[in-house]
Structure formats: structure tokens, C-alpha cells
C-alpha positions in Angstrom: -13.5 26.0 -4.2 -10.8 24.9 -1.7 -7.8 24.6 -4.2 -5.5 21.4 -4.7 -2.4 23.0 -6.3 0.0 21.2 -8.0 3.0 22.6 -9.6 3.7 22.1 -13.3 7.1 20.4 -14.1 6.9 22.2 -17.6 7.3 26.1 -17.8 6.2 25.9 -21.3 2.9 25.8 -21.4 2.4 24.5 -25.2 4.2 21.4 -23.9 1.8 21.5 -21.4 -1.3 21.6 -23.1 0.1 18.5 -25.5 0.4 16.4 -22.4 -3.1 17.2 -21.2 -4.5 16.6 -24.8 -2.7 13.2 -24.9 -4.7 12.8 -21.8 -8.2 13.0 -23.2 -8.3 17.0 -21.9 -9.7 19.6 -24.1 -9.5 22.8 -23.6 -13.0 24.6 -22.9 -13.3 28.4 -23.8 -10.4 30.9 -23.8 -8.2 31.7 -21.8 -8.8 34.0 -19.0 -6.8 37.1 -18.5 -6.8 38.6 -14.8 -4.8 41.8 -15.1 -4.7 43.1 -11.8 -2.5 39.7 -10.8 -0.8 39.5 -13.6 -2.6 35.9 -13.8 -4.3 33.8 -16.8 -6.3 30.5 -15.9 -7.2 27.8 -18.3 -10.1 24.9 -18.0 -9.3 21.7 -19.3 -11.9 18.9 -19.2 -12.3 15.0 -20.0 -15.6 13.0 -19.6 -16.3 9.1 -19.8 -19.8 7.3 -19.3 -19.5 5.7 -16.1 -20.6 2.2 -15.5 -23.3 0.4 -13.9 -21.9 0.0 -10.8 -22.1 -4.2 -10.0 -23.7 -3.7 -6.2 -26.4 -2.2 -8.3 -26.9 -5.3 -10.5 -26.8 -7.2 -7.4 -29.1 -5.9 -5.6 -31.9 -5.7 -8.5 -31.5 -9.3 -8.9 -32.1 -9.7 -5.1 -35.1 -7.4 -5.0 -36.3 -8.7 -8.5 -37.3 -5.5 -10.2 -38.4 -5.6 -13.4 -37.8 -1.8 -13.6 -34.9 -0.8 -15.5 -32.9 1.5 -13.5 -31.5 4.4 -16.5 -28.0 5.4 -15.5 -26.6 7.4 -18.3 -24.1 9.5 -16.1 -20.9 10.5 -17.0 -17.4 11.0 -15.3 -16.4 14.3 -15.0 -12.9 15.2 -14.9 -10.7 18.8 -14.9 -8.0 20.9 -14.5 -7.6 24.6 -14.2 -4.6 25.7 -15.8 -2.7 28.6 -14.0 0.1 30.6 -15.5 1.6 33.5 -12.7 4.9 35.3 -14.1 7.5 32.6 -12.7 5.6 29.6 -12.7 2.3 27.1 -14.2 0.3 25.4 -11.9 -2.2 22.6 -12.0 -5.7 22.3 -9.9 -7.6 19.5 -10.3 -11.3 18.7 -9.7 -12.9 15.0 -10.0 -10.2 12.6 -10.9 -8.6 15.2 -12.4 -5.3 14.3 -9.6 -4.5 11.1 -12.0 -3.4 13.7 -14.9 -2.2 16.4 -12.9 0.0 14.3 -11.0 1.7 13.1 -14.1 2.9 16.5 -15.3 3.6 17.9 -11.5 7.1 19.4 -10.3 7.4 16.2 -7.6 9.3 17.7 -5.2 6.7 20.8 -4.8 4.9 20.3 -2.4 7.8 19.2 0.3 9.5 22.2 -0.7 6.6 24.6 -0.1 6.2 23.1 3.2 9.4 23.5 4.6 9.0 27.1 3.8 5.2 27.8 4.5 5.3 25.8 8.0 7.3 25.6 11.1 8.3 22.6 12.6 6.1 23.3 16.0 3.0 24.0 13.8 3.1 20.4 12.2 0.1 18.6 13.8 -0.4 15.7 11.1 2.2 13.6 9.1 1.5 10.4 6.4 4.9 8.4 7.2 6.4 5.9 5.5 8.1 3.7 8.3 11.2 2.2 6.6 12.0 -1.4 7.1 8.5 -1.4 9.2 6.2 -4.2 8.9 3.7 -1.3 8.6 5.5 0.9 6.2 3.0 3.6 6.1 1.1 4.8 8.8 -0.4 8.4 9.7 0.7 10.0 13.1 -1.5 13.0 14.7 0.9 15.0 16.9 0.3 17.7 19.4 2.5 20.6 20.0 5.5 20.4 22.8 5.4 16.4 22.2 9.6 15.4 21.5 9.0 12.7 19.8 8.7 14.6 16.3 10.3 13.5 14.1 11.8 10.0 14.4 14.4 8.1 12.6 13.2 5.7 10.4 10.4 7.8 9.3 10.2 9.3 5.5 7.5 12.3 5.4 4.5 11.8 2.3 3.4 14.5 3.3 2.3 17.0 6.4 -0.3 19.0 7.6 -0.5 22.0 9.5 -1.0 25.8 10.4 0.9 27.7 7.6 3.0 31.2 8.7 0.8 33.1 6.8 -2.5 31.7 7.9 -3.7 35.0 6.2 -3.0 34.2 3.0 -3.3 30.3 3.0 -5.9 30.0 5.5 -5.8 28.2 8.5 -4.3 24.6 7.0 -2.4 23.3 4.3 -1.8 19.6 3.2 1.4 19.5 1.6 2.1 16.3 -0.4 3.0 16.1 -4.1 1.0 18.9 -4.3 -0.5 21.5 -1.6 -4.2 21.6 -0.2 -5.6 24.6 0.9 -8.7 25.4 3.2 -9.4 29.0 1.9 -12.8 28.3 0.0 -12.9 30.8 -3.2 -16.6 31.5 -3.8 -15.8 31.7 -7.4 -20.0 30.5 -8.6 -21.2 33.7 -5.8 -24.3 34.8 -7.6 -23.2 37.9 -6.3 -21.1 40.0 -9.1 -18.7 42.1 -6.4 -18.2 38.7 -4.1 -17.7 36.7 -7.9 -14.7 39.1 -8.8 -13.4 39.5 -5.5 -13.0 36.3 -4.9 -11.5 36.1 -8.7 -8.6 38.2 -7.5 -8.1 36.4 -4.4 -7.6 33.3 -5.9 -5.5 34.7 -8.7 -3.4 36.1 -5.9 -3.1 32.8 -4.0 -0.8 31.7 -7.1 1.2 34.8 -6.5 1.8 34.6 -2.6 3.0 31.0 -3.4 5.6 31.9 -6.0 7.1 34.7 -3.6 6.9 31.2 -0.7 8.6 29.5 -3.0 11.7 31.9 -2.6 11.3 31.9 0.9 14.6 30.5 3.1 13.4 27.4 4.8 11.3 27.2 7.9 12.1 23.6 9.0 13.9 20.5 8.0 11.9 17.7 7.3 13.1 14.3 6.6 11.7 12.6 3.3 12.3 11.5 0.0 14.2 13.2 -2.9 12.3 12.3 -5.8 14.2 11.4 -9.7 12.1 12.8 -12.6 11.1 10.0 -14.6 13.0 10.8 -17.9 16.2 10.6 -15.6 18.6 7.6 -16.8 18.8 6.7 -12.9 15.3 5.9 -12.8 15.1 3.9 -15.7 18.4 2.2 -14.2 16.4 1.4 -10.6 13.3 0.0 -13.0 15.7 -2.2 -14.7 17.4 -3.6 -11.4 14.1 -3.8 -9.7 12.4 -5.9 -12.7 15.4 -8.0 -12.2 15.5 -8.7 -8.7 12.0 -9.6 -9.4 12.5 -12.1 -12.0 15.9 -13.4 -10.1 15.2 -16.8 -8.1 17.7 -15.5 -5.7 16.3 -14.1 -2.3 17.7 -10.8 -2.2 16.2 -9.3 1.3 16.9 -5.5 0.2 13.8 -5.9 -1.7 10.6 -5.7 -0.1 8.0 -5.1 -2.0 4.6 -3.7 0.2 1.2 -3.8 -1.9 -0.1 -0.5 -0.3 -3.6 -0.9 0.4 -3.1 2.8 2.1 -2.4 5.0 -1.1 -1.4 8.6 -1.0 -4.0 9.9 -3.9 -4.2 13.5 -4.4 -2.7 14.3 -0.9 -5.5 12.1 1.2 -4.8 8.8 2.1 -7.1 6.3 0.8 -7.5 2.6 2.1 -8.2 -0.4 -0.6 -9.6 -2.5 1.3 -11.1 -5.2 -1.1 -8.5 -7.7 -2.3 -10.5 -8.4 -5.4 -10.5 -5.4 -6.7 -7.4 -4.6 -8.6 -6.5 -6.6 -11.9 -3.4 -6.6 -13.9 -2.1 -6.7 -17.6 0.6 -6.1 -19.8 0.4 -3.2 -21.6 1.2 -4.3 -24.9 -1.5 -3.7 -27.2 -5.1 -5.1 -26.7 -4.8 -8.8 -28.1 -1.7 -9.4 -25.1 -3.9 -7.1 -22.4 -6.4 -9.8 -22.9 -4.2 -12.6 -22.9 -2.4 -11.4 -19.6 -5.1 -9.8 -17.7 -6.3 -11.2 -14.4 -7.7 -10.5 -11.1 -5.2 -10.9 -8.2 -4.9 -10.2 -4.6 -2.9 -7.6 -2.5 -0.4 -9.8 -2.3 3.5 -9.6 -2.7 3.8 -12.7 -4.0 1.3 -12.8 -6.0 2.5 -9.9 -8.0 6.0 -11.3 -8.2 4.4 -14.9 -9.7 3.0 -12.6 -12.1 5.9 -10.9 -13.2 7.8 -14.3 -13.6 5.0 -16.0 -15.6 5.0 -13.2 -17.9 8.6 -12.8 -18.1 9.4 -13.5 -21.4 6.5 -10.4 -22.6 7.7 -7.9 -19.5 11.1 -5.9 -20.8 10.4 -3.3 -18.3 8.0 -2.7 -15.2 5.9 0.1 -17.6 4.5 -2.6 -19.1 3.0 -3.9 -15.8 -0.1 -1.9 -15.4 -3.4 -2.3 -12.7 -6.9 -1.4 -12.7 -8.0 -0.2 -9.8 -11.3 -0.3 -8.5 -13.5 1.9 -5.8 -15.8 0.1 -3.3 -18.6 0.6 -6.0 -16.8 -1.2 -8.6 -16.2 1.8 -10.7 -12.9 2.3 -12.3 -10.4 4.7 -10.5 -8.3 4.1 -12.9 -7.5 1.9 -16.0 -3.9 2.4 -16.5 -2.0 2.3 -13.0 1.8 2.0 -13.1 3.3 -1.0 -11.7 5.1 2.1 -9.9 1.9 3.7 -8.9 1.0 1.2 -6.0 3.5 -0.4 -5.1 6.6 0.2 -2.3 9.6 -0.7 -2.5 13.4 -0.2 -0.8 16.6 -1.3 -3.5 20.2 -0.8 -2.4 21.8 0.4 -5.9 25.3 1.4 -6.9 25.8 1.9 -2.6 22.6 4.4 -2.1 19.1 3.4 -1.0 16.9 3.9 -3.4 12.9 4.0 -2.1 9.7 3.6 -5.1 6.7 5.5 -3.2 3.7 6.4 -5.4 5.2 6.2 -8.6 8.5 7.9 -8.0 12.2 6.7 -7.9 13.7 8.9 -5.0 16.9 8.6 -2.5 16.5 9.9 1.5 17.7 13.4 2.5 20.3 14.9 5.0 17.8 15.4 7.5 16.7 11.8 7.3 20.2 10.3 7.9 20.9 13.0 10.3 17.9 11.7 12.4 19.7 8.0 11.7 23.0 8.5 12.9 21.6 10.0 15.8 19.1 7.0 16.7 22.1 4.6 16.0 24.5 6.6 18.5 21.7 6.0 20.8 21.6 2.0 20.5 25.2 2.2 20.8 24.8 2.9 24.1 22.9 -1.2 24.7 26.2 -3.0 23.0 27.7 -5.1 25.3 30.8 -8.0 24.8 30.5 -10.8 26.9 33.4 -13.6 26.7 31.3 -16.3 27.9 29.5 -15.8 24.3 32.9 -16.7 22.3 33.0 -20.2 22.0 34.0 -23.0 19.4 31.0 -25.0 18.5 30.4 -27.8 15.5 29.3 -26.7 13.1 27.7 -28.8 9.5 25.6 -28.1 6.7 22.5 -29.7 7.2 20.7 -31.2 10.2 20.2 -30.1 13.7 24.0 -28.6 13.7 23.3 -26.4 10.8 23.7 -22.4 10.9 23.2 -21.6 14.6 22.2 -24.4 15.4 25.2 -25.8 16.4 26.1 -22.9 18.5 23.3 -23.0 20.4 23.6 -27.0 21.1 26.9 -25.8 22.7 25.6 -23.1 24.8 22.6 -25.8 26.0 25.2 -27.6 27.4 25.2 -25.5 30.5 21.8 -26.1 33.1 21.7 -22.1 32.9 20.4 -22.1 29.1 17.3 -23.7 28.1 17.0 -24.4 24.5 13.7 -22.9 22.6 14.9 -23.2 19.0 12.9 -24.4 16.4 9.8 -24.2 19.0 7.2 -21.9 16.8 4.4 -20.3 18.1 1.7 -19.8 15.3 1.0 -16.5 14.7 -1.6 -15.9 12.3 -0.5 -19.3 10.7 3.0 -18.2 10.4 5.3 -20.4 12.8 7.5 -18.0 14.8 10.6 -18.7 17.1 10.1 -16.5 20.4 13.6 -16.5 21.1 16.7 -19.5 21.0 17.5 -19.2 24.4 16.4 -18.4 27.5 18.8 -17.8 30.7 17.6 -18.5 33.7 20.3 -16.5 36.0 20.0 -13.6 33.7 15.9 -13.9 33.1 17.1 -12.9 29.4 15.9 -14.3 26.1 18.4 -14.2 23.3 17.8 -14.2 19.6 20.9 -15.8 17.9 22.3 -13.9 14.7 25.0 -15.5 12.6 27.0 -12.9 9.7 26.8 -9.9 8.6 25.5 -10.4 5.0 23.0 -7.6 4.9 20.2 -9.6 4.0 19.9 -12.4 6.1 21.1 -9.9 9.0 17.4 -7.9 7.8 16.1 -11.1 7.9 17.4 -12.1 11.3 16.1 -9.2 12.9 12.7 -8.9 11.1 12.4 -12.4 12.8 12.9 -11.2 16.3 10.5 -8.2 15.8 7.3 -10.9 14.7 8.7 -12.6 18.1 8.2 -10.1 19.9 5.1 -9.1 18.6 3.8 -12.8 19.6 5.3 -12.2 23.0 3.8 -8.9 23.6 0.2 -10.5 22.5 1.2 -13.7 24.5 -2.6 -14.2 25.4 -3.9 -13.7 21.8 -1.8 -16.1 20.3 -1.9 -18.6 23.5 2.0 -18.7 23.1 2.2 -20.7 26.7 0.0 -23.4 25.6 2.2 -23.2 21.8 5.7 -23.9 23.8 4.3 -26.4 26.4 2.8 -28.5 23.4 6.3 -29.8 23.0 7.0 -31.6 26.0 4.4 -34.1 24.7 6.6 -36.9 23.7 4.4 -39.2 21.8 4.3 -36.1 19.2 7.5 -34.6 19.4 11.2 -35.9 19.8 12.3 -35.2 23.6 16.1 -35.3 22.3 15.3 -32.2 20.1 12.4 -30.5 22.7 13.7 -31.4 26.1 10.8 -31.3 28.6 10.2 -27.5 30.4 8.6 -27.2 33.1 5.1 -25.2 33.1 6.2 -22.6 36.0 10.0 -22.6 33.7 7.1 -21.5 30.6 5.7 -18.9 32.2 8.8 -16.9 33.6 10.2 -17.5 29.7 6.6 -15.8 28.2 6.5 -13.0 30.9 10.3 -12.1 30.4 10.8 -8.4 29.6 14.9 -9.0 28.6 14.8 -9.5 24.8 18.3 -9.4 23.6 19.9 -10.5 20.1 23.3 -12.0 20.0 25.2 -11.4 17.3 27.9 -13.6 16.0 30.7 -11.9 13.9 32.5 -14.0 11.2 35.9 -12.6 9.2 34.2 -9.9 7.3 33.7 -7.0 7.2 37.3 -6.6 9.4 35.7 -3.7 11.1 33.5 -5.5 13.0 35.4 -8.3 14.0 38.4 -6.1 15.1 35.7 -4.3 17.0 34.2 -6.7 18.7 37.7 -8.6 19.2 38.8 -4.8 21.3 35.2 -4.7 22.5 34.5 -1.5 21.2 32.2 -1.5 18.0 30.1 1.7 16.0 26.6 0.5 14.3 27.3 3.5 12.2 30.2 2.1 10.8 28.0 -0.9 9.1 27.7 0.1 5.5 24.6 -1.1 4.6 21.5 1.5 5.2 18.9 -0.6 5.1 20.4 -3.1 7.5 21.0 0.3 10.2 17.1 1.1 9.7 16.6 -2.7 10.7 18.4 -2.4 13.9 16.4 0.4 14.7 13.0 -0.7 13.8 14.0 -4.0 16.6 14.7 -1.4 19.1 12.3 1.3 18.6 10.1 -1.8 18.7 11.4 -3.3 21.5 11.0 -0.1 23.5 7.4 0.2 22.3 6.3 -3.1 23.9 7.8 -2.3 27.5 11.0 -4.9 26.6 14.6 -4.1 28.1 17.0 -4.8 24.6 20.0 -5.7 24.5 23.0 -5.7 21.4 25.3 -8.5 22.5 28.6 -9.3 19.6 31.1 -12.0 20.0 33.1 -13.8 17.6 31.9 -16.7 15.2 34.1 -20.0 16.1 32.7 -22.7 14.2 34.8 -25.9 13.8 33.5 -27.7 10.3 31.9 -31.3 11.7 34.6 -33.9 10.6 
């Protein structure tokens, strides 16, 4: 046996044993007593009938055999109970994670890492990027590379060589809980190798309590996680079910159906987008009513939620079934929680969800941010020619920036590319709103500082340069020279430019977002007024970890960015 340990939350371990009968685990034998450790064990187990899988009915009816096929199989599920003299733990077998998860200490395995591994002995991390279009992502990396760790990045979990490779083998996976390569022979038809290995494994349990008290070998950045019975995280469900069911678009929220989940330390990939129906838990006769198949799909989910609003008093009484790629339940009674990500500003903190858990971000993680920030300080710039009056009206070609960048167009230098979408993946994206030709620059143009539509703003210039940096894929040349056909489109509103003008705009490597500052917050328009503005000094977290994603981007795709701020001088169209 290679163990998966998980720490139990309860040091009682009558209250544990209620849980796990709640659970459908019984308790199998007696207890066992190992002396020389000071250690007892405990083997719980459940067991269902598993179905017929349906690629198996399929595929009969394709082959037409009249044979029945007997499948009388049943799911096995268990967990070994282990009580040292400080602390319980928990290892699972089967899909015994599902329980075991439910009644584990959540910040265990985090904290045994930072204490069982040194930073230069990390070789594999499951990130979650925040404000990243991909929000998770795993990341091998080799010793003496600098780039570890990043800002932006909030550790699942790690893997690597522990200190005491003696002891805990050669690698541990340290997540919710901690995986351990040692293999315990504990069915050796051998008696000696049987009880040897007994009292190895025993002492694994002890070696990590004395870990436990360890001083820390390394800082990682990652999630704090709120224990479920906290008020704060029924606070963050409430807020979150009603941002949900709010028509409002509130850009702090973004919800990420995670077809990568963290299960039981592993990352597995749903791939299927048919496979996962949802219910509300409210007895049998409304789980009928209200269950359906759905895709992976934001907004699918949040249709869901709003159709079943008046049912729905909090997001417990969302729950999924999930399904494997043979159809068989992985489980019947998923959290709304369980799978799905998601980033809420609340009370002034940054609350993330992640595999079930309310948490808030660490010092190390804001540590790494301040210090990314201080970086893009460094690509601000203040140009006067960017502080103009322009006319400005609520609807119509004038409307938001529009009007702004009219003015600017005004000069031969500036070409006008607003409102020209490139399909990407049948999603019409602006590659920039201006181009200069002195400067050989493409500018982005950002009005406010409203948190959300500044997320938004940037998020926008991030998908253009994504369509940029895959010009050829997405035949972006032929997308912007479609408009100087005038029988289609209005030459007023696309003036004609040229084919060699096209191709010097796609192969541009200046990408630069200009950023118009209005009255509030004063900070920033004093700053930019004196030419002398901090990103750290913008409130809004989430907003900070957008600005770096657009750089860290940029930088990724061979582009030169820029930060340009002047003032917002808009004169209301009489």
C-alpha cells in the first residue's frame, strides 16, 4: 500500500466514527492495537452494486448478442482509521477520498509541505492561475529555473523530494491531503516482512506528527481555507448565490466549470460535456422535478440557478452527479462547491471557492503581487498628447470611447480599428482601437476605473492578443481587410486600409493599453495629473491580478507592453 493520508479535522474520534456512519461506513472488526508505536488503526467500509456501464449496452446492441452479459459487481469503498497520540488520520482506498475529504483538517496538507519540502526540491505544482483564462494548469519545473514561483499563481498542491526521503520515500504529493510513494507490503505472505512492515507504517503516522511541529521549510503561496461551519463561509455562499441570481453584471465573479478537478490529490480531466447532471436537493419528488443534464458551461449553470430560484435558498441545495468516461457514478451528491471556481471580492478581501472550500490568499501570495506590480510600474508612461477633450454621448458611434478615439483619428498618424472584430472561435474580438503609424504601436483604449469593467477591459486586450499571436490560425489579415469592402460595410465607420498598412498593424510587436482616468478614485487622477502613479495603490485585488495576467501575457507572446494614463476629458454632446 502507498498511503493517501489525510488529516482528521475531529480529534474525537466518536465524532468521527458518526460522520463516517452517516456516510454509509461500517466499521469492520476491532480495532487494532500496535503497541510498539503507540498506534491503533481502524477499517471502515461501504459497498454499492455498480451499474451496467451504458458503452456496454451499446455495444451488445451493435454486436447483437443474445448472450446476457452477468455483471453483479460491487463498488468497493474504505478508510483506515489512524489514531497516533496527538492526532487521527484518514487513508482512503477506492472512492473512499469523497468521505475522507469531508472530515479532513483542509489546510493539512499545505502545511505539511511547507515543512516536509524545500523550495529547490519542488519539481511539480497544480496552480490555479488567478484571473487566467486558464485558471488551473499544472507546471513541471526543474531545479535552478527562477521563474518559481510567480505572482498570480495560488498552489493546489506540490510535489517533490521530501527532507527526509528516509522516512517518506522518495516523493510526496501534498494537496488536501499527502501522497506517499513508500509501498507498505502489509498482505506479505511472509509473517516477519507482514509485521515489519506493520510497524513501519504505524510509524509513518508518528514521523508526521513530529513534521507537523517542524519550523517551516519554505513559503508557498496558496489559499487559506474557512472551515465550513465558519459563519464567513456561509456569508460568501449567501453573496455568491446572490450575485448569481442578480441581473447585474458584476465582473468579480467568474465562475470556471473545472473540467480539470483536483480529486484525491491527482488531477483528473472531465472531458465529456454530457456527463454531469444537476438537481436540487430537496427531497426526491423536487430532485426529479429539477434534475437535468447540462453542459460545462458557465452559463448554463447560472440559467439554472435563476430558473430554480424561487426553490434554491442557498448553493447546498445545488448538487451534481458526476460521471466517469464509463458512465458509472463518481459521485451522486457533488456540492455546487465541489466543482466549481470562483473569485468574490467581499467585505474588501478576495475570497477564492476551489474544490469545495471558501479560502482567502496568504502573505506569500501578495508578497509575490506587490512585487510583480512594482515591476510593471516600471512600463507606466504619461504622454500629454493623450489628454484631450473629446464628445462624448450615450449612444451611437460617440458612445464610451468611442468618442475619444474619433478625436484622436483626426490626426493621419492614427488609424482607427475599433469595432473591427476578428472572429475567434466565433467570438468577435477587437485587436486593438488604434494603431500609430510613427510609433508602430497598437493601443487598447480603457475608460474608468470601476473594477469591473477595468477586468473587463483588460480581459479584452488579452483574447486580442491571443488572436494576434495566432494571426495565421484565425486569418486575422483577411478578418480586418474584409472591411474596406464597401458594398458590405459603411466606409464612414471603416475607412479603407491599405493591404501593406494591414500587415505592418497584424505583425506589430508594441501592444499598449491606454488608460483614461476619470475623477475617482483621487489617487489616480492626482497621479497621473503629477505623472507619477503606483498600481499598488489601486484597491481592488482582483483588478491588480488583471493587470498582471495582460503583462505576464504580453511578455509570453514576444509583445513589447506598454501602461499609458492620461486624464478623461469628455465634453457631454449638446
Amino acid at each position: 500500500m502507498k498511503p493517501k493520508v489525510y488529516k482528521s479535522k475531529y480529534q474525537d474520534i466518536t465524532k468521527l466514527e458518526g460522520d463516517l456512519l452517516e456516510s454509509g461506513y461500517e466499521k469492520q472488526g476491532n480495532t487494532m492495537k500496535v503497541h510498539d508505536e503507540m498506534v491503533e488503526l481502524s477499517f471502515f467500509l461501504e459497498s454499492h452494486p455498480k451499474g451496467l456501464p451504458n458503452w456496454i449496452v451499446e455495444l451488445v446492441s451493435l454486436f447483437s448478442i443474445e448472450k446476457e452479459i452477468d455483471i453483479n459487481a460491487n463498488q468497493y469503498n474504505a478508510i483506515v482509521v489512524i489514531s497516533t497520540e496527538k492526532s487521527i488520520y484518514l487513508v482512503p482506498q477506492g472512492y473512499g477520498f469523497w468521505a475522507a475529504e469531508k472530515l479532513a483538517d483542509l489546510n493539512f496538507g499545505m502545511d505539511f509541505a511547507e515543512r516536509a519540502l524545500k523550495e529547490e526540491n519542488i519539481s511539480v505544482k497544480a496552480v490555479s492561475y488567478i484571473q487566467r483564462n486558464k485558471m488551473r494548469g499544472v507546471t513541471n519545473y526543474k531545479k535552478g529555473q527562477n521563474e518559481f514561483p510567480q505572482a498570480s499563481e495560488s498552489f493546489l498542491s506540490v510535489s517533490g523530494i521530501p527532507t527526509h526521503e528516509r522516512v517518506y520515500g522518495k516523493n510526496i504529493d501534498c494537496g488536501l491531503g499527502v501522497d506517499f510513494s513508500k509501498n507498505y507490503k502489509l498482505d506479505s505472505k511472509d509473517p516477519t516482512v507482514k509485521q515489519n512492515s506493520l510497524l513501519a507504517f504505524c510509524r509513518l503516522f508518528n514521523e508526521i506528527d513530529i513534521t507537523n511541529d517542524l519550523k517551516k521549510n519554505s513559503s508557498i503561496p496558496r489559499l487559506q481555507k474557512l472551515k465550513k461551519s465558519s459563519p464567513l463561509h456561509r456569508e460568501l455562499n449567501d453573496e455568491l448565490l446572490r450575485i448569481i441570481q442578480s441581473d447585474s453584471y458584476e465582473a468579480e465573479l467568474m465562475i470556471d466549470i473545472n473540467r480539470i478537478q483536483l480529486i484525491g490529490n491527482k488531477l483528473e480531466i472531465m472531458i465529456s460535456s454530457d456527463k454531469l447532471s444537476v438537481y436540487i436537493d430537496k427531497g426526491e419528488k423536487i430532485k426529479q422535478q429539477t434534475k437535468q443534464f447540462i453542459e460545462l458551461d458557465e452559463s448554463e449553470i447560472k440559467k439554472y440557478i435563476k430558473t430554480n430560484s424561487s426553490v434554491i435558498k442557498s448553493l447546498d441545495d445545488v448538487k451534481f452527479e458526476l460521471y466517469d468516461e464509463a458512465d458509472e457514478i463518481i459521485s451522486k451528491n457533488a456540492k455546487f462547491s465541489q466543482i466549481i471556481h470562483c473569485e468574490v471580492e467581499y467585505k474588501g478581501t478576495v475570497y477564492l471557492l476551489q474544490n469545495g472550500y471558501w479560502g482567502y490568499l496568504n502573505d506569500k501570495f501578495f508578497e509575490l503581487l506587490h512585487k510583480k506590480i512594482s515591476e510593471i510600474n516600471e512600463i507606466v508612461h504619461f504622454n500629454d498628447e493623450f489628454n484631450i477633450q473629446y464628445i462624448s454621448a450615450d449612444k451611437g458611434e460617440l458612445c464610451g470611447e468611442g468618442g475619444y478615439i474619433e478625436e484622436v483619428c483626426k490626426k493621419k498618424d492614427s488609424i482607427k480599428l475599433h469595432k473591427r472584430n476578428v472572429n475567434v472561435s466565433g467570438l468577435g474580438v477587437e485587436i486593438a482601437d488604434i494603431y500609430s503609424k510613427s510609433k508602430d504601436e497598437l493601443f487598447a483604449i480603457k475608460r474608468g476605473t470601476k473594477t469591473g469593467l477595468a477586468i473587463y477591459s483588460f480581459e479584452q486586450t488579452i483574447l486580442s492578443m491571443q488572436a494576434l499571436a495566432n494571426r495565421k490560425s484565425f486569418n486575422v489579415f483577411n478578418e480586418l481587410v474584409k472591411y474596406n469592402d464597401s458594398s458590405k460595410y459603411d466606409s464612414e465607420k471603416y475607412p479603407h486600409i491599405s493591404e501593406e498598412l494591414v500587415k505592418k498593424i497584424v505583425e506589430s510587436k508594441k501592444i499598449s493599453v491606454l488608460w483614461l482616468i476619470e475623477d475617482s478614485p483621487k489617487f489616480a487622477k492626482e497621479g497621473v495629473a503629477k505623472k507619477r502613479i503606483d498600481l499598488n495603490d489601486f484597491t481592488s485585488i482582483l483588478l491588480k491580478l488583471k493587470i498582471v495576467d495582460w503583462y505576464s501575457f504580453s511578455r509570453e507572446c514576444g509583445y513589447d507592453p506598454k501602461l499609458y494614463f492620461a486624464l478623461d476629458k469628455p465634453t457631454l454632446n449638446p
